[in-house]
gemmi code that builds the backbone of each chain (N, CA, C; Angstrom):
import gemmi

chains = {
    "A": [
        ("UNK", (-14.389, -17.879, 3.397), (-13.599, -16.640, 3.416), (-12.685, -16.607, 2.196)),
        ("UNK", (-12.745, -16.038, 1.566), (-11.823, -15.712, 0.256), (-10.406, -15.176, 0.712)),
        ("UNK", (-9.365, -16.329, 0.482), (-8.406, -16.254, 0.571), (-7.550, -16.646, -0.778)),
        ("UNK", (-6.119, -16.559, 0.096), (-4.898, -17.047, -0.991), (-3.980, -17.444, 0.263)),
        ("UNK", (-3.931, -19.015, -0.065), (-3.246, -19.736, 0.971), (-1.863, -20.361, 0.734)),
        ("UNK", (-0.869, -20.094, 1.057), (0.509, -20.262, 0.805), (1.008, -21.750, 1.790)),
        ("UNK", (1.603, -22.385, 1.212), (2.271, -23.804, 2.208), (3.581, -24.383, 1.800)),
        ("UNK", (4.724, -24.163, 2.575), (4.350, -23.783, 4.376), (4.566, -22.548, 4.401)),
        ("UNK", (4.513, -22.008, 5.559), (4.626, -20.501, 6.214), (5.773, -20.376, 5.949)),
        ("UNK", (6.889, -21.453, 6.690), (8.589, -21.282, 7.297), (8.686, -23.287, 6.676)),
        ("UNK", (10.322, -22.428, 6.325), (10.616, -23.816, 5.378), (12.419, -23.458, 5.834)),
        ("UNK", (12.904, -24.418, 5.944), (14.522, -24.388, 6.175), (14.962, -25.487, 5.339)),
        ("UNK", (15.930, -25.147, 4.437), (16.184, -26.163, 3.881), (17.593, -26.628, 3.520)),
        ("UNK", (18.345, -27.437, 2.592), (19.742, -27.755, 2.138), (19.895, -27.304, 0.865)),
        ("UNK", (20.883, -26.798, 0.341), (21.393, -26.874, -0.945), (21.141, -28.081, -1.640)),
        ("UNK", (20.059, -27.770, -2.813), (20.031, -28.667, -3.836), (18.725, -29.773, -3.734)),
        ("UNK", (18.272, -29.555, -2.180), (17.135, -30.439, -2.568), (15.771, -29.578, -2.977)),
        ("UNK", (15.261, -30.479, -3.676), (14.030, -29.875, -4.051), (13.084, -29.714, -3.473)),
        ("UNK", (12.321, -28.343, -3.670), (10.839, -28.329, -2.697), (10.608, -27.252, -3.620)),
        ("UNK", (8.811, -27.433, -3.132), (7.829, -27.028, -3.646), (6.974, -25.633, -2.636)),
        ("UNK", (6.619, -25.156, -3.064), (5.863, -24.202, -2.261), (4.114, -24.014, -2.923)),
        ("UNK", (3.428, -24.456, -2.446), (1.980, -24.339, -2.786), (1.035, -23.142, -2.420)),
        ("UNK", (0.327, -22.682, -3.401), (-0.485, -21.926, -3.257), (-1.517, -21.995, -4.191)),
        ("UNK", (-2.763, -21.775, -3.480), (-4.000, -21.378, -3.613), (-4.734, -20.419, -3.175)),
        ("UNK", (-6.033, -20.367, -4.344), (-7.029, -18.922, -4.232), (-8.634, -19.621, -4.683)),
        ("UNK", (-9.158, -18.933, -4.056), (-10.808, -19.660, -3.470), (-11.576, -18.571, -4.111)),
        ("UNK", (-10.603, -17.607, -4.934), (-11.574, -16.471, -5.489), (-11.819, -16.460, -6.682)),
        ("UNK", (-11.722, -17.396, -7.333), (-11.741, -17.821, -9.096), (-11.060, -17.065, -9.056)),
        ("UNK", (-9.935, -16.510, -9.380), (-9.251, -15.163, -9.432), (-7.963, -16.011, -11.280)),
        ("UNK", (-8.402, -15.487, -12.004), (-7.722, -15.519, -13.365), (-6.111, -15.551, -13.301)),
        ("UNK", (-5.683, -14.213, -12.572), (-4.242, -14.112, -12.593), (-3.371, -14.528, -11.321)),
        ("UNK", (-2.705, -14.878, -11.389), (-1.583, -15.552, -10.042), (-0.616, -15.245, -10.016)),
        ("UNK", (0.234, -14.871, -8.971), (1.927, -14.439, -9.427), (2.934, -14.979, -8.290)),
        ("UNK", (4.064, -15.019, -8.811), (5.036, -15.391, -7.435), (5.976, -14.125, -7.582)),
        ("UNK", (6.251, -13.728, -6.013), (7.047, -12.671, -5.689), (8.684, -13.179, -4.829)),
        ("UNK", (9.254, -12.294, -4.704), (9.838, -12.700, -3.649), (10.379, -11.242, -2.756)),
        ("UNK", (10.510, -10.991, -1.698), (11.233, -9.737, -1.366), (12.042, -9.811, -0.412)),
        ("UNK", (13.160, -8.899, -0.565), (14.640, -9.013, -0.151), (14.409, -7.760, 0.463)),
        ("UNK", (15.076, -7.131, 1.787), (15.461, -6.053, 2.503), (15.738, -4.861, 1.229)),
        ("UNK", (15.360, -3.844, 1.019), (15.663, -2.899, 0.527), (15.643, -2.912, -1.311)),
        ("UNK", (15.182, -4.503, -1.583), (14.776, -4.543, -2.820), (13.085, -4.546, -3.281)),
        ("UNK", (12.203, -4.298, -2.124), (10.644, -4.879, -2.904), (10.480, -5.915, -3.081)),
        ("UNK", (9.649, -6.136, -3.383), (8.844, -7.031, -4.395), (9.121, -7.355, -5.543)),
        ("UNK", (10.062, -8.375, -5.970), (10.437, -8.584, -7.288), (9.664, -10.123, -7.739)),
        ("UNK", (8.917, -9.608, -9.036), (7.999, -10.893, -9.197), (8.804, -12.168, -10.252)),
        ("UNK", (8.378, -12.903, -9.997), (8.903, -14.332, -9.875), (8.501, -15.102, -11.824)),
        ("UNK", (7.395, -15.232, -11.330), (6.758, -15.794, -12.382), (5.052, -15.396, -12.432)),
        ("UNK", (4.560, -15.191, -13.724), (2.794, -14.887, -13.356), (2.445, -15.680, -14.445)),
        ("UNK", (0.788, -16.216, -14.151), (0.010, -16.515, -15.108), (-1.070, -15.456, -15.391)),
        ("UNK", (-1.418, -16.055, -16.503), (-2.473, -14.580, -16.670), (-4.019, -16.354, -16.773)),
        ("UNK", (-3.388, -17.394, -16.707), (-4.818, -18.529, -16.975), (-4.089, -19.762, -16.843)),
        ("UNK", (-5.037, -20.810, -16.907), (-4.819, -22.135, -16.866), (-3.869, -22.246, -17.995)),
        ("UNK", (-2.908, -22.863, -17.571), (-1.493, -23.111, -18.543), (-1.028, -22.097, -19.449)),
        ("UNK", (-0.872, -21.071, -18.855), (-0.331, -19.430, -19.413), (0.465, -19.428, -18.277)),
        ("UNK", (1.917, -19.409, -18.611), (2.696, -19.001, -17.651), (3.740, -17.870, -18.395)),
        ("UNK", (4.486, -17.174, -17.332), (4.930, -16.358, -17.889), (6.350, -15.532, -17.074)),
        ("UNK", (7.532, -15.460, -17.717), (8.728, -15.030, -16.576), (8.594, -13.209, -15.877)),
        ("UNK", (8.784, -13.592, -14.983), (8.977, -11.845, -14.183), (9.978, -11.543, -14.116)),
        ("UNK", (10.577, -10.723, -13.085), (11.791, -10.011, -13.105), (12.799, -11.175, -12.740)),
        ("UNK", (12.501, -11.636, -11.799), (13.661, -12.355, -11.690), (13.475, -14.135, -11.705)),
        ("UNK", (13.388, -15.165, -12.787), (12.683, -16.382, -12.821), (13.943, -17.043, -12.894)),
        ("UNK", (15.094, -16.877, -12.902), (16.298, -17.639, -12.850), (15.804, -18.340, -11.428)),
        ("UNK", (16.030, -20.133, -11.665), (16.328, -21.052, -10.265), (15.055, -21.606, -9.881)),
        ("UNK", (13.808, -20.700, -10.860), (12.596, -21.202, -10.347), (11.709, -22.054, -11.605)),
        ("UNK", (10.414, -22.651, -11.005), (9.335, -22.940, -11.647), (8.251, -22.910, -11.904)),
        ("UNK", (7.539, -22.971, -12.322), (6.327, -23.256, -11.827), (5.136, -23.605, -12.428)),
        ("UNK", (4.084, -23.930, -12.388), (2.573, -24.959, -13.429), (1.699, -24.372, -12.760)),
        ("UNK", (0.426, -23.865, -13.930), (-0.903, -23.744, -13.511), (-1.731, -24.614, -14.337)),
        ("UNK", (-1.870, -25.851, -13.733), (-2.437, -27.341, -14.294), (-4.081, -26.691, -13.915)),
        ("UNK", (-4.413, -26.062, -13.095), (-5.487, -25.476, -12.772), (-5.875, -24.140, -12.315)),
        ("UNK", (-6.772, -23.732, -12.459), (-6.919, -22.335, -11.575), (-6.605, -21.580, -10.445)),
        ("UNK", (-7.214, -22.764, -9.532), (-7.164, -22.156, -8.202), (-5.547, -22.222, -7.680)),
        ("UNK", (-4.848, -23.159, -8.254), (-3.610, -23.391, -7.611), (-2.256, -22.881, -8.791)),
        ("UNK", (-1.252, -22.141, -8.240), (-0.221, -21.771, -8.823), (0.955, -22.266, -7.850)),
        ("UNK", (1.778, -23.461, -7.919), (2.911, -24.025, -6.533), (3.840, -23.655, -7.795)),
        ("UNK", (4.943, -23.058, -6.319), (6.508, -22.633, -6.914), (7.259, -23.666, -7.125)),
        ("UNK", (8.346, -24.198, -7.786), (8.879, -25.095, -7.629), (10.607, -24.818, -7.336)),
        ("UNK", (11.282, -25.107, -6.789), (12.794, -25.137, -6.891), (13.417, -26.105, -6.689)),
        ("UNK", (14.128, -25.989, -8.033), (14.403, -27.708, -8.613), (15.517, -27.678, -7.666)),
        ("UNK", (16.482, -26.589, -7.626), (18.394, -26.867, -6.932), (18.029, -25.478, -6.007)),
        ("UNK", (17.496, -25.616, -4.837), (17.707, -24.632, -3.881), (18.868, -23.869, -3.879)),
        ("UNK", (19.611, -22.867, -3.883), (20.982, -22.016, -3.429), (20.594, -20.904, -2.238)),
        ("UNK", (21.708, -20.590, -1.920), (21.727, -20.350, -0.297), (21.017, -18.535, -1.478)),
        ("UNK", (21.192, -18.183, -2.116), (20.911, -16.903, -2.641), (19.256, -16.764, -3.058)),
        ("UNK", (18.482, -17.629, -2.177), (16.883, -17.931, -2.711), (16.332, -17.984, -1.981)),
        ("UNK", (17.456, -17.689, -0.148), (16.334, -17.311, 1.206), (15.890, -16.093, 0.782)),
        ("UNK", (14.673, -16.082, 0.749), (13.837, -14.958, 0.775), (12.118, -14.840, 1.413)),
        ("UNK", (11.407, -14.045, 1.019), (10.348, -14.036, 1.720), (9.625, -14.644, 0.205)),
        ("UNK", (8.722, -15.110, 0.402), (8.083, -15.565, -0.773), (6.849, -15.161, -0.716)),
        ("UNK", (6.281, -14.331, -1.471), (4.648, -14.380, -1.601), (3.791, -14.854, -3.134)),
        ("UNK", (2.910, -15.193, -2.900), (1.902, -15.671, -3.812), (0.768, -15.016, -3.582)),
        ("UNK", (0.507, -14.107, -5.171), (-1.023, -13.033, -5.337), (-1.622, -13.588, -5.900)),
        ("UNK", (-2.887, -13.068, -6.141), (-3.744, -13.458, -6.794), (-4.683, -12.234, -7.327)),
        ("UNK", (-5.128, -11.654, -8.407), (-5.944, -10.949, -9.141), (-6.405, -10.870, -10.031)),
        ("UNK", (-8.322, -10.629, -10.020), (-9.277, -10.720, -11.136), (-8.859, -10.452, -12.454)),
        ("UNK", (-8.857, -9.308, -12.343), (-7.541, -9.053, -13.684), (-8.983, -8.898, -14.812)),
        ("UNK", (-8.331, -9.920, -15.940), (-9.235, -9.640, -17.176), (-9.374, -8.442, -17.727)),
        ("UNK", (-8.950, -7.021, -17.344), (-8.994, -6.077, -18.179), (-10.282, -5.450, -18.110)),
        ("UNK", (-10.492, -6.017, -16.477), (-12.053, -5.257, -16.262), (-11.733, -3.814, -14.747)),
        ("UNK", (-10.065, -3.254, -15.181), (-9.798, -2.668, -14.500), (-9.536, -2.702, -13.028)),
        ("UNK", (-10.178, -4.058, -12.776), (-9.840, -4.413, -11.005), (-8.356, -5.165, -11.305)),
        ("UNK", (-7.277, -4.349, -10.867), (-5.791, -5.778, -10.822), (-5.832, -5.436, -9.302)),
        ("UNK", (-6.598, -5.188, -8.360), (-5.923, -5.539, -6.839), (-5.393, -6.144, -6.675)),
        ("UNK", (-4.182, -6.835, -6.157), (-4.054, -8.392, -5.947), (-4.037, -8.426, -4.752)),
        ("UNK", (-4.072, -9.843, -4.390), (-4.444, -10.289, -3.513), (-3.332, -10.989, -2.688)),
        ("UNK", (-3.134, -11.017, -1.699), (-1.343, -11.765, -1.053), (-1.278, -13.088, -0.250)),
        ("UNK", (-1.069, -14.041, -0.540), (-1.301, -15.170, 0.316), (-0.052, -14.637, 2.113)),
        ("UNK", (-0.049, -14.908, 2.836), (0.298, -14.650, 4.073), (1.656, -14.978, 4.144)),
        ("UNK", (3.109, -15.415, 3.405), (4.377, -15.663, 2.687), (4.837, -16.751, 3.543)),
        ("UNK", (5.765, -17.416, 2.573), (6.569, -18.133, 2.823), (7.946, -17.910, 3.404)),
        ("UNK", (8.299, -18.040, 4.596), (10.242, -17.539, 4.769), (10.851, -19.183, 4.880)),
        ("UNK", (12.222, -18.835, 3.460), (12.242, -19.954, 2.901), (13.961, -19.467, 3.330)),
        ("UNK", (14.488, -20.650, 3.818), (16.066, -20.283, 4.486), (16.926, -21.429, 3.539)),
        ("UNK", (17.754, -21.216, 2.781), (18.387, -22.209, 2.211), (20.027, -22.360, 2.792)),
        ("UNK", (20.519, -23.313, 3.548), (22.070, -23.457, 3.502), (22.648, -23.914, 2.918)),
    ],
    "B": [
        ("UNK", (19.295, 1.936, -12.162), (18.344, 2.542, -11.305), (17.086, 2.169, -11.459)),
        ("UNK", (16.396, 2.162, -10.088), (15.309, 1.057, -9.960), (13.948, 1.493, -10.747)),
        ("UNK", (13.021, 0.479, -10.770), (11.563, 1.126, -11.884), (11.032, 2.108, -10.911)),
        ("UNK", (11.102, 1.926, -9.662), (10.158, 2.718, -8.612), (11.048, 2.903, -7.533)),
        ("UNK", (11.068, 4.074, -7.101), (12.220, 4.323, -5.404), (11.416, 4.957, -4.641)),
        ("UNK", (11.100, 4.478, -3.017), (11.003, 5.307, -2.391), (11.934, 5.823, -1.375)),
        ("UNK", (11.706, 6.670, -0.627), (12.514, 6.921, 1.280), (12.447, 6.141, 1.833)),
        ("UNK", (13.156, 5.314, 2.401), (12.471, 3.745, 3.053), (12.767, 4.332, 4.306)),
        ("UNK", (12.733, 5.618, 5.023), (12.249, 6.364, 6.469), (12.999, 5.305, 7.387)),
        ("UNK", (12.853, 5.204, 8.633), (11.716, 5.540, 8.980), (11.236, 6.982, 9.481)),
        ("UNK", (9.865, 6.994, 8.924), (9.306, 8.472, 9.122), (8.583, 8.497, 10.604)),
        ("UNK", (9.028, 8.946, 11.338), (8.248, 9.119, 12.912), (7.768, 10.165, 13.323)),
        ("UNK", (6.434, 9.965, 13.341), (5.698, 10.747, 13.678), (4.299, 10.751, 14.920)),
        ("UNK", (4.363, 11.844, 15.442), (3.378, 11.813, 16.853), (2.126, 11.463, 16.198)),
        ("UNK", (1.768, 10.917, 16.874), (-0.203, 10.637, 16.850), (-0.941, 11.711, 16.624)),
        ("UNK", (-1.658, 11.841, 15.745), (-1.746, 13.324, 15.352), (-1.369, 13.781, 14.344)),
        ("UNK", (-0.109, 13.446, 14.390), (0.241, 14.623, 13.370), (0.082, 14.052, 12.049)),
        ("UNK", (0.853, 14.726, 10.516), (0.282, 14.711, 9.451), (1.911, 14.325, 9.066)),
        ("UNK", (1.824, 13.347, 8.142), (2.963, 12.852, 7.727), (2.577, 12.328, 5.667)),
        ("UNK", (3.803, 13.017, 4.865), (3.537, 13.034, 3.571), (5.257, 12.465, 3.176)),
        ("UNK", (5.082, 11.602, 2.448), (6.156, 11.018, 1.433), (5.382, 10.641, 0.061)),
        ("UNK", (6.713, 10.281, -0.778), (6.815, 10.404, -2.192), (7.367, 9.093, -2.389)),
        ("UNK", (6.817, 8.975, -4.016), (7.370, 7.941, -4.450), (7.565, 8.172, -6.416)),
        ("UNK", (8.995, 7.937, -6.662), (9.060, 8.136, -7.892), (8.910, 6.959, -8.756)),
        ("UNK", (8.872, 7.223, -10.279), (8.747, 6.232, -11.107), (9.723, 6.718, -11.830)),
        ("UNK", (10.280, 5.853, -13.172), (10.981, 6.017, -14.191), (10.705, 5.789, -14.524)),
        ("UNK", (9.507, 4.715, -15.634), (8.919, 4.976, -16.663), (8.194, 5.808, -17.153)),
        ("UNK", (8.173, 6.708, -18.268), (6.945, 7.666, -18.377), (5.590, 7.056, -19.127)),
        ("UNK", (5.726, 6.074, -19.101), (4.410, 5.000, -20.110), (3.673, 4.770, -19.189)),
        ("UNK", (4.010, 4.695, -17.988), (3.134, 3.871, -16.620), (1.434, 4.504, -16.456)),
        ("UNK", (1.037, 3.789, -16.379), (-0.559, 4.312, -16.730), (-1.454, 4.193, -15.296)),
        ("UNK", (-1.099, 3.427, -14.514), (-1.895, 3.398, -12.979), (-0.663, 2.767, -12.242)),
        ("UNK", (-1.655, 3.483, -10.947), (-0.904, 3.809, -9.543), (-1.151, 3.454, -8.311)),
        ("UNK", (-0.748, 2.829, -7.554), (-1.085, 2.433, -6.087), (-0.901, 2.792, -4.908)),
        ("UNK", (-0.883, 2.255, -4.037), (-0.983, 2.595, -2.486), (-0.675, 1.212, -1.796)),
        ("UNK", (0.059, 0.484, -1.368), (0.087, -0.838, -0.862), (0.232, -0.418, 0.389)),
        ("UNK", (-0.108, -1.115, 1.736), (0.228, -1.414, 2.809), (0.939, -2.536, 3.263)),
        ("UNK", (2.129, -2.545, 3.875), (2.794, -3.689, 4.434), (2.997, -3.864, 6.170)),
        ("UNK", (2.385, -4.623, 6.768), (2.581, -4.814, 8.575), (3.745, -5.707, 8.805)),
        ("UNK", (4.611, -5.031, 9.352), (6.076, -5.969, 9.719), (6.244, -7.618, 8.926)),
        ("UNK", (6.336, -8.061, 7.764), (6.530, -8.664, 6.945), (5.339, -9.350, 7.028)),
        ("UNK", (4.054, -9.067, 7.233), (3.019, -9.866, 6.397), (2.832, -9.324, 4.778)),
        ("UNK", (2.134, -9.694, 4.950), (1.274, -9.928, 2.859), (0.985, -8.354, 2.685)),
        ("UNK", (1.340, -7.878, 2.006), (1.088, -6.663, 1.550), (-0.468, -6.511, 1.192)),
        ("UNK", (-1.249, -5.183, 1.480), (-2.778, -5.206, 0.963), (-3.039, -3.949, 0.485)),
        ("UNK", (-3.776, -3.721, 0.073), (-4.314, -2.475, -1.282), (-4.790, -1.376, -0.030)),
        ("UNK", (-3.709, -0.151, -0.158), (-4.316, 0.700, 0.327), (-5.459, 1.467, -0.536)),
        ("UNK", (-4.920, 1.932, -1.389), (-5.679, 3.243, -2.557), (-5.048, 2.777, -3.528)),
        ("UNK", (-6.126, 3.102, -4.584), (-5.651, 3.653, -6.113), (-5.285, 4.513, -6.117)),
        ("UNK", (-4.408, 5.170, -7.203), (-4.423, 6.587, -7.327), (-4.620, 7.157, -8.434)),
        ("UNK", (-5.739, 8.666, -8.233), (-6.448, 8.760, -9.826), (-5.441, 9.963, -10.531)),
        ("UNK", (-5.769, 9.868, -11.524), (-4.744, 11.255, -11.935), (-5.273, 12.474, -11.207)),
        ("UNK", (-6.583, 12.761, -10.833), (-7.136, 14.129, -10.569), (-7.032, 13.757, -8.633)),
        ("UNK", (-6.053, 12.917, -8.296), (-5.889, 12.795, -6.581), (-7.232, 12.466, -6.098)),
        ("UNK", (-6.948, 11.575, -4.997), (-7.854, 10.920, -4.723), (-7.922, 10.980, -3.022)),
        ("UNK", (-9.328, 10.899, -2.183), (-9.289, 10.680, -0.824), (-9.440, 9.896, -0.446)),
        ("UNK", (-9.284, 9.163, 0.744), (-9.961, 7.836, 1.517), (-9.980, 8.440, 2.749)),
        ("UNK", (-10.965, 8.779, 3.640), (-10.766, 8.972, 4.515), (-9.463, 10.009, 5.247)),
        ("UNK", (-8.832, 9.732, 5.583), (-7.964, 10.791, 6.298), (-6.442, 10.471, 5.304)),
        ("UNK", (-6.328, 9.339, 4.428), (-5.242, 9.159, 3.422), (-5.737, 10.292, 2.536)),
        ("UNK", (-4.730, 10.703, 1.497), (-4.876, 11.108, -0.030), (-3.987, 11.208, -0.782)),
        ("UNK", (-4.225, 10.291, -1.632), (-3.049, 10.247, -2.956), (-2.914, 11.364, -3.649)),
        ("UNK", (-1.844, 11.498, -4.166), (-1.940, 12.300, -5.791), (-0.797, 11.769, -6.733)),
        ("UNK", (-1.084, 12.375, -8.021), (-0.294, 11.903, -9.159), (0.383, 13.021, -9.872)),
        ("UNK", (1.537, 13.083, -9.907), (1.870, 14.104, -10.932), (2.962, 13.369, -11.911)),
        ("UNK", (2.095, 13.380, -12.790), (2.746, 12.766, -14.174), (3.481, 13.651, -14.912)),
        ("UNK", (3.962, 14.813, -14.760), (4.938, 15.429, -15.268), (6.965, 15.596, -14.502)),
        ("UNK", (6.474, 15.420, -12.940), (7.724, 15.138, -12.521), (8.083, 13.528, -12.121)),
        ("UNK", (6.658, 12.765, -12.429), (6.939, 11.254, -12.446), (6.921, 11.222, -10.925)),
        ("UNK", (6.033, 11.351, -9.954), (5.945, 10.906, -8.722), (4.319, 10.836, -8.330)),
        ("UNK", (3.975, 9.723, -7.124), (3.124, 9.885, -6.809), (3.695, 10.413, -5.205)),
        ("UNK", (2.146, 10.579, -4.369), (2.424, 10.872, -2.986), (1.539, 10.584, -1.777)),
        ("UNK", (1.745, 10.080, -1.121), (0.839, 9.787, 0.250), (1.045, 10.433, 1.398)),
        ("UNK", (-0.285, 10.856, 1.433), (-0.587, 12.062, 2.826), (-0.956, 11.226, 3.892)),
        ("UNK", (-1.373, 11.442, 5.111), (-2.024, 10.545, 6.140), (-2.143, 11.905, 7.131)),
        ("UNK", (-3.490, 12.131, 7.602), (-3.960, 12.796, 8.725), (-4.240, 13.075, 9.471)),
        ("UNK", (-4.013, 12.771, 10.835), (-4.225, 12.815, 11.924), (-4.062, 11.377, 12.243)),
        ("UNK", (-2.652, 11.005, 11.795), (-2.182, 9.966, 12.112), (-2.496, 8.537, 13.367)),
        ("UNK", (-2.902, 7.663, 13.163), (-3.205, 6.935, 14.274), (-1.598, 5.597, 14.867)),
        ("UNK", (-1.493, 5.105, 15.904), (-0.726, 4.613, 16.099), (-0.626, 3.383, 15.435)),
        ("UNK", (-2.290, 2.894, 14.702), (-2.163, 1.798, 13.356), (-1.957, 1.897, 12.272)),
        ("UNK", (-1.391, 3.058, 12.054), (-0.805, 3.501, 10.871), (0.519, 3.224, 10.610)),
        ("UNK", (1.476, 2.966, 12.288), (2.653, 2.421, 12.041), (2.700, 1.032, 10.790)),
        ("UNK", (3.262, 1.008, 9.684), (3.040, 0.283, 8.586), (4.798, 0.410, 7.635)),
        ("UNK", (4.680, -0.033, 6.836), (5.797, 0.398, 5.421), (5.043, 0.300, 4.565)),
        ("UNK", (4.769, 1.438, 3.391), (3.624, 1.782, 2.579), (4.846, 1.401, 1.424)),
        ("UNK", (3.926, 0.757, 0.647), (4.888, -0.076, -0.781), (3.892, 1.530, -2.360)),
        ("UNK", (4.629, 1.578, -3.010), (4.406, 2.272, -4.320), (3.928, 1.140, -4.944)),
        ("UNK", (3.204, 1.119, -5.940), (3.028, 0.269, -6.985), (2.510, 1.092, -8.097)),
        ("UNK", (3.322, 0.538, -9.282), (3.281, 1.354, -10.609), (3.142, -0.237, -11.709)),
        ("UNK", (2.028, 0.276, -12.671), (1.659, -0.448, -13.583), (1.909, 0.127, -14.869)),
        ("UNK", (2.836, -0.522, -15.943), (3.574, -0.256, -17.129), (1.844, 0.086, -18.165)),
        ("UNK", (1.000, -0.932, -17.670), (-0.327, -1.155, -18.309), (-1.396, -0.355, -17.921)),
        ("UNK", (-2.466, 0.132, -18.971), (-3.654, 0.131, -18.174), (-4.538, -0.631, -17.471)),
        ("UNK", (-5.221, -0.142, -16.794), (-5.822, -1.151, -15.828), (-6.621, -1.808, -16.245)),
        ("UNK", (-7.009, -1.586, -17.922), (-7.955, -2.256, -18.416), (-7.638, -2.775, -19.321)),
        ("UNK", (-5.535, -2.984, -19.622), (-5.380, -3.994, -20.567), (-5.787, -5.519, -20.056)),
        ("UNK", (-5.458, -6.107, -20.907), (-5.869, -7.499, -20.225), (-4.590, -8.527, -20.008)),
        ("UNK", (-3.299, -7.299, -20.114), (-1.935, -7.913, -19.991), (-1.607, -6.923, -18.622)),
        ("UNK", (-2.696, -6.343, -18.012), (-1.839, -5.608, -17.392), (-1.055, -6.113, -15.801)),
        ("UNK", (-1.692, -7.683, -15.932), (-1.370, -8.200, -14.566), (0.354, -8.397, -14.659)),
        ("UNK", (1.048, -8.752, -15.614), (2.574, -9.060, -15.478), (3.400, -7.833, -15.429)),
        ("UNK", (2.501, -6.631, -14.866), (3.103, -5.504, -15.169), (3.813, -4.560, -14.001)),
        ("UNK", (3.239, -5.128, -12.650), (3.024, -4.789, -11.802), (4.821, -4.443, -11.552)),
        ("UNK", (5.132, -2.997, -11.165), (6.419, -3.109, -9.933), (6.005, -2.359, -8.852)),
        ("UNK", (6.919, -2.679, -7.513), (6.845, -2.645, -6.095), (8.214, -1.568, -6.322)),
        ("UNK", (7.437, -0.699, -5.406), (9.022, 0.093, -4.587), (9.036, -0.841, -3.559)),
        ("UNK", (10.396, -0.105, -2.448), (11.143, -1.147, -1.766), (10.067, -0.784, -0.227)),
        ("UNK", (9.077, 0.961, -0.259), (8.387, 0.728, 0.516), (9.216, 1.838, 1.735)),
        ("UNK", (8.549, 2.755, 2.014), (8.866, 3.743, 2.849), (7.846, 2.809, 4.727)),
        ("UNK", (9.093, 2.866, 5.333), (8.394, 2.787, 6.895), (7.658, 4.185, 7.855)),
        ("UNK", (6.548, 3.877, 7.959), (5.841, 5.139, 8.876), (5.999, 4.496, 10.482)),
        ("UNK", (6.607, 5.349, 11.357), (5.903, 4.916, 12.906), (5.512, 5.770, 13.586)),
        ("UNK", (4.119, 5.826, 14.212), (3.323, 6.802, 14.581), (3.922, 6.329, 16.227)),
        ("UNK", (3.796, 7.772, 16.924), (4.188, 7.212, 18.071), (3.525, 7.904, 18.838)),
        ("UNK", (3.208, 7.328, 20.130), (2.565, 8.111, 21.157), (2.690, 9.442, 21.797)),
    ],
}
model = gemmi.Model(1)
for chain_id, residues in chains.items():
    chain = gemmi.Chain(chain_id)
    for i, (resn, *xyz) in enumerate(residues, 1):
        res = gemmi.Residue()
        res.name, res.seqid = resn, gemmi.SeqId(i, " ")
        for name, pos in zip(("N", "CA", "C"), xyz):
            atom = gemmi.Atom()
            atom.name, atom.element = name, gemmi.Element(name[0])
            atom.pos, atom.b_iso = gemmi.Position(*pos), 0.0
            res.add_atom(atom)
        chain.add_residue(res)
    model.add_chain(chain)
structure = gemmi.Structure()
structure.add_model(model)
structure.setup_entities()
């Protein structure tokens, strides 16, 4: 089944320690992105690749990280958690290439609670 | 002021009936247009494109008007799985640049609830 798989679902965490959020896509899919969305703000994207070690900042990349050492996988990283980074987290994925398909694709999100 | 705004409703409406909102842009460069679906905080998924000359799917239909900078979503004979929050999506790019994936913005997403 062609997915985009996000890990974990639900994450609670402390100020300052580090965690990772993983995601993968089973669809060769070229482009990858991290989102995050807040009540009454959307979808504000995070970070995207457009390929293997092409990374690139979105709207809002302050606090975050992230590596595409490979294709299928794009993991978020947050080096110093702050309580201002509970949010919903999603990870897309789309063909892209400029062959007019950008659907993307949504891994199922992360709710990430920081105190 | 934001790249994309919609009514974030909620819009309630009987089963049946016909329910239409808007969604603006502020860029005038923006070259393609969307339709997202969102179910009480899952993963957002591709409703429609939207073409410049308006487009159907079934009982949805987009349109575009690139002179007052809005698109719009119709829905027809509304079903009670239609209760959703429909997200805008506007692309700075064409769909056939090959940059056009970092381009993507989200409105904040108008709520529909169809009700019995």
């Amino acid at each position: 089944e062609a997915q985009v798989t996000q890990n974990p679902r639900y994450l609670i965490t402390v100020t300052g320690k580090k965690l990772t959020v993983t995601c993968s896509q089973n669809m060769n899919h070229e482009y990858m992105s991290w989102y995050r969305q807040d009540p009454g703000l959307g979808l504000r994207q995070i970070y995207y690749s457009m390929n293997v070690e092409v990374t690139d900042k979105g709207d809002v990349p302050e606090g975050y990280k992230v590596s595409r050492k490979e294709k299928r996988n794009f993991p978020l990283i947050l080096e110093s958690p702050s309580p201002n980074q509970t949010s919903l987290y999603f990870c897309a994925s789309s063909l892209g290439q400029g062959v007019g398909n950008t659907e993307a694709f949504f891994g199922q999100g992360t709710r990430l609670t920081v105190v | 002021r934001k790249e994309v705004e919609q009514d974030p409703g909620p819009f309630n409406v009987p089963e049946g009936a016909t329910v239409a909102f808007n969604c603006t842009y502020s860029n005038s460069a923006s070259q393609s247009f969307f339709w997202y679906r969102q179910d009480c905080r899952k993963e957002p998924k591709l409703l429609m494109s939207v073409y410049s000359s308006g487009n159907e799917d079934g009982r949805f239909t987009a349109q575009l008007n690139r002179a007052s900078q809005y698109i719009s979503l119709l829905i027809r004979d509304s079903k009670l799985s239609d209760s959703a929050t429909y997200l805008c999506v506007v692309n700075l790019l064409s769909p056939y640049s090959t940059d056009s994936w970092g381009k993507l913005q989200f409105g904040a997403g108008t709520q529909v609830v169809v009700t019995p």
